[in-house]
N, CA, C and O atoms as a GROMACS GRO file, in nm:
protein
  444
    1UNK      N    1  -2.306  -4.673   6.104
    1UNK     CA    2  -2.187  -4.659   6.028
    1UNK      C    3  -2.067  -4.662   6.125
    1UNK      O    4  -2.058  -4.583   6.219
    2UNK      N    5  -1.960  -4.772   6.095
    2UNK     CA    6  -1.813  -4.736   6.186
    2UNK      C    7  -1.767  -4.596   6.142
    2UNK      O    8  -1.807  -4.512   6.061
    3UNK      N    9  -1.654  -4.609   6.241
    3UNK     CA   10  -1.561  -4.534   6.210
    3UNK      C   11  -1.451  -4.523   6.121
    3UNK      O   12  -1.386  -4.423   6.089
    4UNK      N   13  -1.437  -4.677   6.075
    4UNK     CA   14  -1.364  -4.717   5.945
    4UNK      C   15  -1.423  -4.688   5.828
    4UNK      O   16  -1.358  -4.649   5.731
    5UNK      N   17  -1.570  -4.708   5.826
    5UNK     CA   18  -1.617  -4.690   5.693
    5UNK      C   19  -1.664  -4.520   5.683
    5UNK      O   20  -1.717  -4.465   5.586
    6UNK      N   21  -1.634  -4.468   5.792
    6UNK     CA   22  -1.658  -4.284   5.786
    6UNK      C   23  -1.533  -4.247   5.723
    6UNK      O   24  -1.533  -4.157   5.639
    7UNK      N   25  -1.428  -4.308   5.754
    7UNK     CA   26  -1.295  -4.293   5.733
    7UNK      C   27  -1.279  -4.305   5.538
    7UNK      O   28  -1.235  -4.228   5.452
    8UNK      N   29  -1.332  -4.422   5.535
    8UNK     CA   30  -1.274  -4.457   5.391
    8UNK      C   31  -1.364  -4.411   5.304
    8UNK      O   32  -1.337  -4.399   5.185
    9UNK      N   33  -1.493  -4.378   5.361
    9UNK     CA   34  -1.598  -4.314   5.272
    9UNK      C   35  -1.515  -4.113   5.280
    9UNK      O   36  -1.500  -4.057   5.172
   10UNK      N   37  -1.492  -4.069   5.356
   10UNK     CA   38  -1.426  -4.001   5.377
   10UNK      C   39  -1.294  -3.972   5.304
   10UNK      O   40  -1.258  -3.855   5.288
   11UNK      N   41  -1.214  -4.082   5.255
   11UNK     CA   42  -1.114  -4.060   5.197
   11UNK      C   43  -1.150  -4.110   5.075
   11UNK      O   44  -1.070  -4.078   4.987
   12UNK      N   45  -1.233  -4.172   5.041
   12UNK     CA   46  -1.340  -4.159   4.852
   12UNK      C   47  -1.349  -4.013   4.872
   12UNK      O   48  -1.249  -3.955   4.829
   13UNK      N   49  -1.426  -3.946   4.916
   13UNK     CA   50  -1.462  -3.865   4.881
   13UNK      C   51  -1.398  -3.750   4.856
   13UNK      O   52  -1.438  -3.665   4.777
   14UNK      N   53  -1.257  -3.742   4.948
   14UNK     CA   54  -1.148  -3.653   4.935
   14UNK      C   55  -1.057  -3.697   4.799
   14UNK      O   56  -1.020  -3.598   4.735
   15UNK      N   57  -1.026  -3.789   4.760
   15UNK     CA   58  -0.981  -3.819   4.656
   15UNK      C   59  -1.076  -3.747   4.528
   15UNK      O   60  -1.030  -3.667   4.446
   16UNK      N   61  -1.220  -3.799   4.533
   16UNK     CA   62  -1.296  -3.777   4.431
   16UNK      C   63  -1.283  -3.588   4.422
   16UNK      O   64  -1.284  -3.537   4.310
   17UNK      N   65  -1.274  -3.515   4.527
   17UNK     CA   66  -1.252  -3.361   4.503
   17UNK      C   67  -1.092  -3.343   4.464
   17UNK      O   68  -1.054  -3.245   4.400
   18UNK      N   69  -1.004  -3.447   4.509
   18UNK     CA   70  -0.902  -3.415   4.425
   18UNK      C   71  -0.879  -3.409   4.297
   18UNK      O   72  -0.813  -3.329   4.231
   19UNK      N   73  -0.956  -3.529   4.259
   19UNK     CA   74  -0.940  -3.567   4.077
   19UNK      C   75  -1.045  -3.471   4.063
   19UNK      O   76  -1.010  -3.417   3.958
   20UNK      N   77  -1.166  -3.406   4.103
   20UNK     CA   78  -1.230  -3.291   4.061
   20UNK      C   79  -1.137  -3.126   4.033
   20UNK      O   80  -1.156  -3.043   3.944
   21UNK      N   81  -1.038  -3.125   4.142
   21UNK     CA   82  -0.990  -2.986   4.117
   21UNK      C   83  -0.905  -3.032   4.000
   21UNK      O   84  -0.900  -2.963   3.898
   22UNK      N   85  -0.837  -3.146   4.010
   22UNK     CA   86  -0.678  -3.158   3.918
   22UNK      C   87  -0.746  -3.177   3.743
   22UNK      O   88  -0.679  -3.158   3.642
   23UNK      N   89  -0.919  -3.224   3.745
   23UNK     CA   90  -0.975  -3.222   3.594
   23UNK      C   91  -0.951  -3.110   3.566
   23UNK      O   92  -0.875  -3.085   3.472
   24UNK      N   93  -1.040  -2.958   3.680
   24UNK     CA   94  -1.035  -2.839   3.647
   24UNK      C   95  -0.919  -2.789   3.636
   24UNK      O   96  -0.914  -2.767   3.515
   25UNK      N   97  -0.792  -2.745   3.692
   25UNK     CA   98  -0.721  -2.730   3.666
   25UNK      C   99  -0.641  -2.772   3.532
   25UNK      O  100  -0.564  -2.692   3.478
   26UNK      N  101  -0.658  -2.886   3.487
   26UNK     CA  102  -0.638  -2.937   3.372
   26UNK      C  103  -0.693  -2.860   3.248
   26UNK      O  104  -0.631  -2.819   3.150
   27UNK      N  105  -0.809  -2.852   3.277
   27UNK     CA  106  -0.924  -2.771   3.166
   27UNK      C  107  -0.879  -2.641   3.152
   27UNK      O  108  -0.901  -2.582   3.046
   28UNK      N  109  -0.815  -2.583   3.251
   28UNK     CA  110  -0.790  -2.422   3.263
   28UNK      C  111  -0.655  -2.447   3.182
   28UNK      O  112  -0.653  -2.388   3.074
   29UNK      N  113  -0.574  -2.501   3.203
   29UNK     CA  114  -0.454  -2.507   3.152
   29UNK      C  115  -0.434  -2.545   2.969
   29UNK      O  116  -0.350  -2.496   2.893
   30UNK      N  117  -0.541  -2.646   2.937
   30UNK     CA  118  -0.511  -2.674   2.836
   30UNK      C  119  -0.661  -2.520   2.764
   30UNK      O  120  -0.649  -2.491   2.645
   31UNK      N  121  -0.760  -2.457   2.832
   31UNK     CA  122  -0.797  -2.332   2.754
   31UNK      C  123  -0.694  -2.225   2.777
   31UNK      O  124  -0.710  -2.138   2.692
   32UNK      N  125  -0.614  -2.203   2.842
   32UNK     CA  126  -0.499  -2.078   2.876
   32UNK      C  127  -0.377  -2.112   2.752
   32UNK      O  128  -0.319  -2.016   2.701
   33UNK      N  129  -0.349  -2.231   2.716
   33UNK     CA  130  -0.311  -2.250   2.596
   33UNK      C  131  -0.372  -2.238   2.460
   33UNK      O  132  -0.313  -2.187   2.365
   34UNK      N  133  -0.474  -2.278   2.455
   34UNK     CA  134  -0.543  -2.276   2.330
   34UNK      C  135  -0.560  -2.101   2.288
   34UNK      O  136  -0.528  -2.045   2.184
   35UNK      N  137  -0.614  -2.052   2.397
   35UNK     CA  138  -0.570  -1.849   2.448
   35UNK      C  139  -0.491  -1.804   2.380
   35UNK      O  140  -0.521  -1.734   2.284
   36UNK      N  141  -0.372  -1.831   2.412
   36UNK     CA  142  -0.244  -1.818   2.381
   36UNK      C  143  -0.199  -1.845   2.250
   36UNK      O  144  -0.135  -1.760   2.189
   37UNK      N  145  -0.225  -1.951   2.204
   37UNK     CA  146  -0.188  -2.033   2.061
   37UNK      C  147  -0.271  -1.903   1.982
   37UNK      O  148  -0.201  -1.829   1.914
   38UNK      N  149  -0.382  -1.880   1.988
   38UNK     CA  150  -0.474  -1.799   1.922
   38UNK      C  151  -0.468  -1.670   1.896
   38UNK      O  152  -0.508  -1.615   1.794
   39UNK      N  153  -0.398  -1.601   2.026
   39UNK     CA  154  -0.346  -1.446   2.081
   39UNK      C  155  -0.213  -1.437   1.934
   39UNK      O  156  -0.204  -1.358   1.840
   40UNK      N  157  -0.108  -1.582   1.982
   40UNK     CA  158  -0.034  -1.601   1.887
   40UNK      C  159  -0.070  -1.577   1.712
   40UNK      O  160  -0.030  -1.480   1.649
   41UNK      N  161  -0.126  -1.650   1.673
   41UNK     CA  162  -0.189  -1.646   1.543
   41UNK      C  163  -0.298  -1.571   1.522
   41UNK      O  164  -0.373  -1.630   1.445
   42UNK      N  165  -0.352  -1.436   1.567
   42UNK     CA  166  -0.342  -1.312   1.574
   42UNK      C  167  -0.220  -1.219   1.559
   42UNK      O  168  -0.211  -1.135   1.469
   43UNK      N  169  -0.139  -1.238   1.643
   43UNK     CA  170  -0.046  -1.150   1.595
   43UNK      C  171   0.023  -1.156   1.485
   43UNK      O  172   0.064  -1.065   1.412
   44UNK      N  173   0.035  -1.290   1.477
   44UNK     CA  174   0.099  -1.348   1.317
   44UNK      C  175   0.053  -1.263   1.195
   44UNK      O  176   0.123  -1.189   1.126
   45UNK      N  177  -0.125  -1.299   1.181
   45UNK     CA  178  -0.210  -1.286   1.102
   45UNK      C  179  -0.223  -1.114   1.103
   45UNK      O  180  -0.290  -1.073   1.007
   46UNK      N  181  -0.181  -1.026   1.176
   46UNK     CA  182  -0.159  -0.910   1.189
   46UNK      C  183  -0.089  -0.827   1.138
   46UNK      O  184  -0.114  -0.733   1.063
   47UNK      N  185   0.074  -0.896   1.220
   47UNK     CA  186   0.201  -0.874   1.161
   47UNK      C  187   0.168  -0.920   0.987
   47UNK      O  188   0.173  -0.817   0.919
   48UNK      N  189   0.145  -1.013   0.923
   48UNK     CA  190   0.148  -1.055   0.806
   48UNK      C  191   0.049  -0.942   0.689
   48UNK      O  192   0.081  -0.913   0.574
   49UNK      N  193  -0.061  -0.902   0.757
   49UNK     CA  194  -0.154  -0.789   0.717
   49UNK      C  195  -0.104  -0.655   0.754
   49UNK      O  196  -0.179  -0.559   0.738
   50UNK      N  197   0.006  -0.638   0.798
   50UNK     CA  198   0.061  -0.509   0.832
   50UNK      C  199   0.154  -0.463   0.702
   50UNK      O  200   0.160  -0.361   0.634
   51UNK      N  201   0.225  -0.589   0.701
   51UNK     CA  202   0.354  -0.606   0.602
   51UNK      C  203   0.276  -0.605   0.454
   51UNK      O  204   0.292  -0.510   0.377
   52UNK      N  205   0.213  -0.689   0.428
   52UNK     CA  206   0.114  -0.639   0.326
   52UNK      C  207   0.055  -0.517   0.268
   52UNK      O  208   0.068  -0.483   0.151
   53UNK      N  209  -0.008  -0.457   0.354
   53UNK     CA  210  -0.043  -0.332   0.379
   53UNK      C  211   0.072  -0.195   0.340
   53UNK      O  212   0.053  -0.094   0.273
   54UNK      N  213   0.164  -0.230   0.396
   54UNK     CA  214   0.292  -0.136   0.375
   54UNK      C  215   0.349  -0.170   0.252
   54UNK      O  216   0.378  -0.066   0.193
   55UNK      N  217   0.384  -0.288   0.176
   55UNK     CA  218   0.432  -0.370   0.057
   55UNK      C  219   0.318  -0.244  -0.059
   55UNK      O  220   0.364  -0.160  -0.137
   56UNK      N  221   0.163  -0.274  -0.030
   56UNK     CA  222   0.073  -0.239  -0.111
   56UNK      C  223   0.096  -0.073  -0.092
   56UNK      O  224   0.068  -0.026  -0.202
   57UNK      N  225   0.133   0.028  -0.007
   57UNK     CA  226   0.167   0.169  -0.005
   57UNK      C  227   0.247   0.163  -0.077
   57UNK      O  228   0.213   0.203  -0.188
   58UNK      N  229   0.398   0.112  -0.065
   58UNK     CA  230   0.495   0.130  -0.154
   58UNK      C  231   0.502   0.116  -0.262
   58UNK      O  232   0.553   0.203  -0.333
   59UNK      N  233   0.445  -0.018  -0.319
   59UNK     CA  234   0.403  -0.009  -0.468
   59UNK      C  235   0.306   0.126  -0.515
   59UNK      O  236   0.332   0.204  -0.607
   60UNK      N  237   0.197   0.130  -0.434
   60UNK     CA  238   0.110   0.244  -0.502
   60UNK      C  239   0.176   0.412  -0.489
   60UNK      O  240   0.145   0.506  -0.562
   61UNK      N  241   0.262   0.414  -0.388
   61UNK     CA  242   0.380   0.529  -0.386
   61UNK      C  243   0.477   0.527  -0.523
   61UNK      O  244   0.492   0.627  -0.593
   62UNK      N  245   0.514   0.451  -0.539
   62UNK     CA  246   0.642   0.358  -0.669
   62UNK      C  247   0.550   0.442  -0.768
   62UNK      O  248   0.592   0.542  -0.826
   63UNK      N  249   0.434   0.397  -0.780
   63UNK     CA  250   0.329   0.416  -0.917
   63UNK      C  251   0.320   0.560  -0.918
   63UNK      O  252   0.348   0.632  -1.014
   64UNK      N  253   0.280   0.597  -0.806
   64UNK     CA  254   0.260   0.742  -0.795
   64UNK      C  255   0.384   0.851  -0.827
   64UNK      O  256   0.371   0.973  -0.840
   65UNK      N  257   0.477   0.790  -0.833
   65UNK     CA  258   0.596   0.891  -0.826
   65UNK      C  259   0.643   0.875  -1.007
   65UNK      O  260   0.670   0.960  -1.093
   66UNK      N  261   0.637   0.753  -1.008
   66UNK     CA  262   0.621   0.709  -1.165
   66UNK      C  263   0.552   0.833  -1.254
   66UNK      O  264   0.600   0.914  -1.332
   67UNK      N  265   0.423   0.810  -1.208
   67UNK     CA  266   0.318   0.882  -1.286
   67UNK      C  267   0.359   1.056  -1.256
   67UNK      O  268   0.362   1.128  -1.356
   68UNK      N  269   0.382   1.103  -1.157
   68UNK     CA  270   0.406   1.254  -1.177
   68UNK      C  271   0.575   1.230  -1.233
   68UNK      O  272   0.605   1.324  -1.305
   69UNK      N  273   0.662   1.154  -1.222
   69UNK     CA  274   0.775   1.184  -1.317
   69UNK      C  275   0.742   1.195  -1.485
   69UNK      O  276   0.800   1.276  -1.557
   70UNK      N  277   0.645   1.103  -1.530
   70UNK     CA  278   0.631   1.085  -1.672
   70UNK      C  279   0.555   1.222  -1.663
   70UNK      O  280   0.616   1.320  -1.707
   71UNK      N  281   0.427   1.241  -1.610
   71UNK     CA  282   0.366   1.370  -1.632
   71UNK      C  283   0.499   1.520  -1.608
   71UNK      O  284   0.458   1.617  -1.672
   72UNK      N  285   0.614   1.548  -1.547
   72UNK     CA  286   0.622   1.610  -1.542
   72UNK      C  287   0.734   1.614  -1.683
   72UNK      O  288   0.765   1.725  -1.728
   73UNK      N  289   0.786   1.493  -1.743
   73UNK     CA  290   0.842   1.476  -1.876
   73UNK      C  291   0.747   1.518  -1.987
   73UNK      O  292   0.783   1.617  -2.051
   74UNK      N  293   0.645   1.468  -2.017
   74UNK     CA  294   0.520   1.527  -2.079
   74UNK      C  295   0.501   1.674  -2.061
   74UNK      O  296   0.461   1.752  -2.148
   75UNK      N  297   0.523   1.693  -1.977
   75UNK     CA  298   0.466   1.875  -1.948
   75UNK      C  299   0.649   1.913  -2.033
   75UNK      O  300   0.671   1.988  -2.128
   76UNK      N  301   0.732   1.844  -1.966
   76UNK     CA  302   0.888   1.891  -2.068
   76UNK      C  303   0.855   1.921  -2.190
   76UNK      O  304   0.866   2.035  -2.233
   77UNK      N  305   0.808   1.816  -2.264
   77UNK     CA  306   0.829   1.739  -2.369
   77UNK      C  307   0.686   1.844  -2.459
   77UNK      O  308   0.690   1.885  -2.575
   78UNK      N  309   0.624   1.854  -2.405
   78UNK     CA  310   0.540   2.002  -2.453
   78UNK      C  311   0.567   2.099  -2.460
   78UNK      O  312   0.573   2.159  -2.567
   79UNK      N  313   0.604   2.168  -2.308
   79UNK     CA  314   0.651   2.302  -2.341
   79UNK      C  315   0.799   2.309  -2.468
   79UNK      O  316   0.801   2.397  -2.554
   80UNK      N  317   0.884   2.228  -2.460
   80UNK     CA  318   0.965   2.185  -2.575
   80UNK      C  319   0.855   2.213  -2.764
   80UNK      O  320   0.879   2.297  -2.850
   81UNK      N  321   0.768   2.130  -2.763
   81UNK     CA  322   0.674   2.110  -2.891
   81UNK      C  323   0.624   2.270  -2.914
   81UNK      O  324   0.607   2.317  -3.026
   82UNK      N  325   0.607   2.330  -2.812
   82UNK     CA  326   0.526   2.442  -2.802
   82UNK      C  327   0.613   2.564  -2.849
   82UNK      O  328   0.596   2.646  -2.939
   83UNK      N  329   0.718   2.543  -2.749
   83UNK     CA  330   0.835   2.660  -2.844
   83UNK      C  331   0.901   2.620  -2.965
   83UNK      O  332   0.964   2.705  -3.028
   84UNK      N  333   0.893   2.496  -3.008
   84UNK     CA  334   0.946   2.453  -3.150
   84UNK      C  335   0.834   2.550  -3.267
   84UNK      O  336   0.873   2.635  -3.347
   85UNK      N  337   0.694   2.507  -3.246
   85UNK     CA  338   0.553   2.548  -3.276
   85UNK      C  339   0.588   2.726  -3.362
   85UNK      O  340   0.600   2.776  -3.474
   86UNK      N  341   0.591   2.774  -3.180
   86UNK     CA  342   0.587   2.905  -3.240
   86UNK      C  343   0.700   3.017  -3.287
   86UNK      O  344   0.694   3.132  -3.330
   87UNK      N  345   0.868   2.870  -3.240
   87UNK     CA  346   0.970   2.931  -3.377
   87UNK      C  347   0.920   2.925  -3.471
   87UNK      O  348   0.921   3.035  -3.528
   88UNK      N  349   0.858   2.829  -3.541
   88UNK     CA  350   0.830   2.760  -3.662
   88UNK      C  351   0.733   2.896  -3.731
   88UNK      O  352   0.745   2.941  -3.845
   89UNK      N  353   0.614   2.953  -3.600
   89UNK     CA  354   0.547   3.052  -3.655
   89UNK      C  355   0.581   3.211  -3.721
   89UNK      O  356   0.529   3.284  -3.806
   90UNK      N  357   0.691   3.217  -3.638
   90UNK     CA  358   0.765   3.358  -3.635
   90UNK      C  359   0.859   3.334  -3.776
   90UNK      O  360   0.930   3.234  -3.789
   91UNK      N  361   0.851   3.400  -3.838
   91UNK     CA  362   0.934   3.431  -3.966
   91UNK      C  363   1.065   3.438  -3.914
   91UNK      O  364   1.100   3.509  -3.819
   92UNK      N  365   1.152   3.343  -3.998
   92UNK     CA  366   1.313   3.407  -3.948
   92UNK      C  367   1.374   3.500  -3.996
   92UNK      O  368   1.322   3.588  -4.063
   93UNK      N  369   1.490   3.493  -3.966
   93UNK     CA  370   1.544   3.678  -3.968
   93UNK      C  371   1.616   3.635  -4.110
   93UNK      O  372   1.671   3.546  -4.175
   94UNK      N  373   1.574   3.765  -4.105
   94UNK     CA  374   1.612   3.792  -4.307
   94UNK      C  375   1.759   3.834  -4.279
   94UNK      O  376   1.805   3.874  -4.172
   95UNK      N  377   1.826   3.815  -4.404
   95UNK     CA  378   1.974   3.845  -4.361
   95UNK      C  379   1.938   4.041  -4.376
   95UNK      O  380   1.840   4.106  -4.413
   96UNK      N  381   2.081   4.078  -4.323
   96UNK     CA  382   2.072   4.229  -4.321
   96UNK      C  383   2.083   4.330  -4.420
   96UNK      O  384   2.049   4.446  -4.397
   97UNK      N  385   2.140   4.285  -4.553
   97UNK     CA  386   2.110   4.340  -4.689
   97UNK      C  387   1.989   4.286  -4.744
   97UNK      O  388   1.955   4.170  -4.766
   98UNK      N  389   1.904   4.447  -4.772
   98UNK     CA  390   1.813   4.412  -4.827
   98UNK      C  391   1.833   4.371  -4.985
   98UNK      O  392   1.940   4.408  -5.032
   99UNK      N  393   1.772   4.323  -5.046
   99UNK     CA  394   1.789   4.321  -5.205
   99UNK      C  395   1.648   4.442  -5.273
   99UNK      O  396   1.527   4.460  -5.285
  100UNK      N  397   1.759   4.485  -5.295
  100UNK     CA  398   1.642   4.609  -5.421
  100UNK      C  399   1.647   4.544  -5.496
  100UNK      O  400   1.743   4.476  -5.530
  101UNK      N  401   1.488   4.551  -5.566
  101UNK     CA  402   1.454   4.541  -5.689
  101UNK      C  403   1.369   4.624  -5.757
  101UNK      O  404   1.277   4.670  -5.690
  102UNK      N  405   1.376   4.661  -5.892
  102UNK     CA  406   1.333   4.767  -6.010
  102UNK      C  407   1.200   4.706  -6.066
  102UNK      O  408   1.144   4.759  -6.162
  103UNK      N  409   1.145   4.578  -5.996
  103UNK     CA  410   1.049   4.537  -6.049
  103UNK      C  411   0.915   4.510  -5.942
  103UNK      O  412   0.900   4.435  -5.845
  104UNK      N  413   0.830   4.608  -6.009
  104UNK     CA  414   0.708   4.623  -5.948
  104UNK      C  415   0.599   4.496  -5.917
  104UNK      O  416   0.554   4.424  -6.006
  105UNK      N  417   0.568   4.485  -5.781
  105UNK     CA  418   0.512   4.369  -5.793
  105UNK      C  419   0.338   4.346  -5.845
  105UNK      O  420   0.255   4.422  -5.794
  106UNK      N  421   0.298   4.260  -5.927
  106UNK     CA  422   0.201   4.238  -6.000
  106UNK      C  423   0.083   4.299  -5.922
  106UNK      O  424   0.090   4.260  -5.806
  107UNK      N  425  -0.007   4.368  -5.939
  107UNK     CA  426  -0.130   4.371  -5.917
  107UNK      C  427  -0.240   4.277  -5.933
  107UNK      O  428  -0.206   4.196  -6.019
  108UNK      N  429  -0.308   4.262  -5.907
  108UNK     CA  430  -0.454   4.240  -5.956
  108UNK      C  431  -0.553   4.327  -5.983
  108UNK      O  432  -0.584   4.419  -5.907
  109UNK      N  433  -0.609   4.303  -6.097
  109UNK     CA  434  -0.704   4.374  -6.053
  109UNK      C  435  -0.859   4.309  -6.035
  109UNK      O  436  -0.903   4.234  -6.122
  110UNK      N  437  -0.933   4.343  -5.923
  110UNK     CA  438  -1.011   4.231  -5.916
  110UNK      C  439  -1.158   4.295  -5.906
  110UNK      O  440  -1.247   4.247  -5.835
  111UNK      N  441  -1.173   4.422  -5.996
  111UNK     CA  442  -1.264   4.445  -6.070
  111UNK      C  443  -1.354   4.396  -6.203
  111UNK      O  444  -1.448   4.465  -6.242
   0.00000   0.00000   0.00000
């Protein structure tokens, strides 16, 4: 073998490890993106399930506050029915002259 063809076999071969590192490097670069793009749309998909998540508390808070306002109108709206109830039960007040009367009230007799 010359020294020319040590040379140029030599500089094939240094080339060929160049285009070997610059593929790898290539490969790293375009997976460190794809990484990234993905890390990205994770957080997206996160952020978007977060906001959701909080949207779905507030409504079921909304509902919840709903429901003990009407229940605590209902509990109004009873104790209201309840003292109507037992005015209604209690005899009202007789005016303050009594009326006498000379007439005896009927018997039975239920012999």
């Amino acid at each position: 073998m010359n020294e020319t063809t040590a040379v140029f076999v030599g500089i094939i071969i240094g080339i060929f490890l160049v285009l070997f590192c610059c593929a790898i490097l290539y490969a790293y670069t375009k997976i460190s993106k794809r990484i990234e793009k993905f890390k990205e749309t994770e957080r997206k998909a996160y952020t978007k399930a977060r906001e959701r998540a909080e949207e779905k508390y507030k409504e079921i808070s909304d509902r919840v506050s709903a429901l003990e306002e009407s229940d605590r109108e209902k509990k109004i709206s009873d104790e209201k029915l309840r003292r109507e109830v037992e005015e209604l039960k209690t005899p009202r007040i007789q005016s303050r002259v009594k009326r006498h009367s000379n007439v005896i009230p009927f018997e039975r007799n239920t012999e």
